[in-house]
C-alpha positions as CSV (number, residue, x, y, z in Angstrom):
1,X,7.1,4.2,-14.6
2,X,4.9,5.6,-11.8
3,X,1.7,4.4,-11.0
4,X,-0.8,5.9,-8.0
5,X,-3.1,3.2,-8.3
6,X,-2.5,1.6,-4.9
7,X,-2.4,-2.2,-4.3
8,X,-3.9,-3.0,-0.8
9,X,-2.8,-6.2,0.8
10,X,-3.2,-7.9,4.3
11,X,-5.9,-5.8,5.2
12,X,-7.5,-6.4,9.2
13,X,-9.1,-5.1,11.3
14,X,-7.7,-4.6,14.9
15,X,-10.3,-4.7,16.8
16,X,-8.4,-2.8,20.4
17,X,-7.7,-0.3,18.0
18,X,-10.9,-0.1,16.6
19,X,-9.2,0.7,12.6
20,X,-8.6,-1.4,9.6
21,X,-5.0,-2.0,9.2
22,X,-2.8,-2.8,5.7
23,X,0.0,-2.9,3.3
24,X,-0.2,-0.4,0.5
25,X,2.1,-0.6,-2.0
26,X,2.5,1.8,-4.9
27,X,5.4,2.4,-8.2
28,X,7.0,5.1,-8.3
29,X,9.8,6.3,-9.8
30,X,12.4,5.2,-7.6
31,X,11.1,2.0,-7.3
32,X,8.4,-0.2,-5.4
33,X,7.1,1.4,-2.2
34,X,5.4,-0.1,0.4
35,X,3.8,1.5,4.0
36,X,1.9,0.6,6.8
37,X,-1.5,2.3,7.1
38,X,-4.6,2.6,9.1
39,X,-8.0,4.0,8.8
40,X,-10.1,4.3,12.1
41,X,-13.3,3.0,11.1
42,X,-16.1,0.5,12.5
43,X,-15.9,-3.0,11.5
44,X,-19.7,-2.2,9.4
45,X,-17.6,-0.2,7.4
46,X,-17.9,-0.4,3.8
47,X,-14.5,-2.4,2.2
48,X,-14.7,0.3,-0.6
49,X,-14.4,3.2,2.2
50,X,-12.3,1.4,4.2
51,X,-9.7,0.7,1.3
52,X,-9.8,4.8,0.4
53,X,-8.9,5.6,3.9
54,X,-6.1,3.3,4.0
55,X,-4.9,4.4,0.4
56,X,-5.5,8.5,1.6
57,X,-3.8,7.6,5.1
58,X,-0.6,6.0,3.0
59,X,-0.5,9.2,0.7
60,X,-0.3,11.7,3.4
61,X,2.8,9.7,5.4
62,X,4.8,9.6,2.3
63,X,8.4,10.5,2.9
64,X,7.6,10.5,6.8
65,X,10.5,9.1,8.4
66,X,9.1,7.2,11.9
67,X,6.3,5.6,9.4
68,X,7.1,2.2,8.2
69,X,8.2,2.1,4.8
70,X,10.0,-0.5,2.7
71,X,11.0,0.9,-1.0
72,X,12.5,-2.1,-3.0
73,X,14.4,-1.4,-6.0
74,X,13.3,-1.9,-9.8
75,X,13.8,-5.5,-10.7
76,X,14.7,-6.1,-13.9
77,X,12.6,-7.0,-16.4
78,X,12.5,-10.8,-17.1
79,X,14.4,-12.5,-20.1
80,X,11.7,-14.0,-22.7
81,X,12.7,-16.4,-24.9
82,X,11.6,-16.5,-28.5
83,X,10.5,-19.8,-30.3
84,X,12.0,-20.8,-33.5
């Protein structure tokens, strides 16, 4: 199952940088895939703005190799037992 609706965790803001910093992870169909991304923004910056420059920043470095990437297989799906 794919899914481009982004989580966004651990976001900061670095402040020598001047740019909010995160996780973004996203499904897709080789598994989960997580990158590094930042959006250069001032701290006034809206959270909604900030998170779509983040999410837009970590679209465009897909599949870049020097960009900091973790994809973590499928797990599988947990055993449920049924009651009597």
């Amino acid at each position: 199952m794919s899914s481009w609706h982004p989580r966004i965790d651990q976001v900061r803001y670095n402040a020598a940088e001047q740019c909010f910093e995160a996780l973004v992870t996203v499904v897709t169909p080789q598994g989960i895939l997580r990158i590094a991304s930042q959006y250069a923004a001032p701290i006034t910056t809206e959270f909604e703005e900030a998170a779509r420059g983040l999410w837009i920043r970590a679209r465009l470095r897909l599949g870049t190799p020097e960009i900091m990437q973790v994809r973590l297989p499928d797990l599988p799906a947990p055993e449920v037992e049924l009651a009597a």
